[in-house]
C-alpha positions as CSV (number, residue, x, y, z in Angstrom):
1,X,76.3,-9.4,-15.3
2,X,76.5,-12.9,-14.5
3,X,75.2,-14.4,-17.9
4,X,77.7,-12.1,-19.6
5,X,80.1,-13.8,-17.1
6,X,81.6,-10.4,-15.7
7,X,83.1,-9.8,-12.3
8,X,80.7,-9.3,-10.1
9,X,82.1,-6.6,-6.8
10,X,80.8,-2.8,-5.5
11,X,82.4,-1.4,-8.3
12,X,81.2,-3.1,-11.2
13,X,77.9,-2.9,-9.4
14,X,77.9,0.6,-9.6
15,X,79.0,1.5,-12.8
16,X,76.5,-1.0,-14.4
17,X,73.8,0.1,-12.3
18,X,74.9,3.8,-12.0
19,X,75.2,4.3,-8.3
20,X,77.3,5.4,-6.0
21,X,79.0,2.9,-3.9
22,X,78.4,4.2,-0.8
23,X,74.8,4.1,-1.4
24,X,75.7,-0.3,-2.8
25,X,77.4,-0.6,1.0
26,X,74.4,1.2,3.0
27,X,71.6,-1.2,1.3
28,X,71.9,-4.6,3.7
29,X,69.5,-6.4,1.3
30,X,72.3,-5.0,-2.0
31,X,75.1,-5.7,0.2
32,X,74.2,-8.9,1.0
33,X,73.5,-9.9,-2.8
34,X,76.5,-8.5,-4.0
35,X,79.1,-10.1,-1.8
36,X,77.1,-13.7,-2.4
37,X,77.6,-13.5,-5.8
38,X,81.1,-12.4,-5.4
39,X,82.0,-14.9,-3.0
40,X,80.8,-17.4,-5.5
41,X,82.3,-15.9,-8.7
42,X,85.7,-16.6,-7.4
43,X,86.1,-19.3,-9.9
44,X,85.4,-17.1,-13.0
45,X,89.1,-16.0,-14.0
46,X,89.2,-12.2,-14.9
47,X,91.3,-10.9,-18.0
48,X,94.2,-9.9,-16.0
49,X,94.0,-13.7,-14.0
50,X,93.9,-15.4,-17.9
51,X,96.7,-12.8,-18.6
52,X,99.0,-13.8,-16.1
53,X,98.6,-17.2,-16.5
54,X,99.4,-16.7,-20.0
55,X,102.6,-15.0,-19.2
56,X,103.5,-17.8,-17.3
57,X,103.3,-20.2,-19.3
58,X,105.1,-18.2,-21.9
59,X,107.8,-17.5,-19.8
60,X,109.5,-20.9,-19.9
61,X,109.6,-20.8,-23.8
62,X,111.1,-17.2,-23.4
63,X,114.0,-18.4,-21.3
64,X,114.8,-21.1,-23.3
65,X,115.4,-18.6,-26.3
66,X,117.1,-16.4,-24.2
67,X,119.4,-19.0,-23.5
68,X,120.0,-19.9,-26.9
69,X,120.4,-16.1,-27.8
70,X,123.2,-16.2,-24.9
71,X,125.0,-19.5,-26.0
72,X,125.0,-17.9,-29.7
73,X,126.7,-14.5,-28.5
74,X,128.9,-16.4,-26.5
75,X,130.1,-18.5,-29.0
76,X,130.3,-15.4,-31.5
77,X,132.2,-13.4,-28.8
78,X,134.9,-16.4,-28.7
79,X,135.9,-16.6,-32.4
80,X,136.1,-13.0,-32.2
81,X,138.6,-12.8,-29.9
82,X,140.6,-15.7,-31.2
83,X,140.2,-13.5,-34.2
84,X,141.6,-10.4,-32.6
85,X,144.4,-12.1,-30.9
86,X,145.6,-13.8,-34.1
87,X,145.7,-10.7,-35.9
88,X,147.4,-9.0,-33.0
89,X,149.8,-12.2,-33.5
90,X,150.2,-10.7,-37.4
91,X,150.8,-7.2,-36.4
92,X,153.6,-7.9,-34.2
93,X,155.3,-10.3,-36.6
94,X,155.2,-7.4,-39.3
95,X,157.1,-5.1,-36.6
C-alpha cells in the first residue's frame, strides 16, 4: 500500500488484507503499525483532497464567468425594456 501510494487507515487495512477491523484494533503490534503509517501519510493528498483543491481553484474562474453572464443579461434586460417602453410610446400615439 504505501509503494502504490494509497491511504493507509483500519479500513483500507482490512479490505486489502481481508480482515475484520475489529480484529486490526485488538492486535497491539497491527495497531501500532497501522496508526504510524497513518500518522505519517498525512502528507499524501487523497483523490477527494486533489479534488477539492481543484474545485477551488476553479471556482474563481467560474465566478468571473458568472459575472460576465450577469453583466450580459443585464445589459440585454435594459434594451429590452427601453424597447418595450418605446413601443408602448407607439401604441398610445396610434390611440
Amino acid at each position: 500500500m504505501i509503494k502504490d501510494n494509497k491511504v493507509i487507515n483500519f479500513n483500507t487495512v482490512s479490505e486489502a488484507v481481508g480482515v475484520s477491523k475489529p480484529y486490526l484494533y485488538k492486535n497491539p503490534a497491527i495497531r501500532g503499525r497501522i496508526e504510524t503509517l497513518r500518522s505519517q501519510q498525512t502528507k499524501v493528498q487523497t483523490q477527494k483532497a486533489v479534488k477539492q483543491n481543484m474545485n477551488d481553484e476553479n471556482k474563481d474562474a467560474l465566478i468571473e464567468i458568472l459575472r460576465m453572464k450577469v453583466k450580459e443579461l443585464e445589459n440585454k434586460n435594459k434594451d429590452l425594456t427601453k424597447q418595450l417602453k418605446k413601443f408602448q410610446g407607439s401604441l398610445y400615439d396610434q390611440i
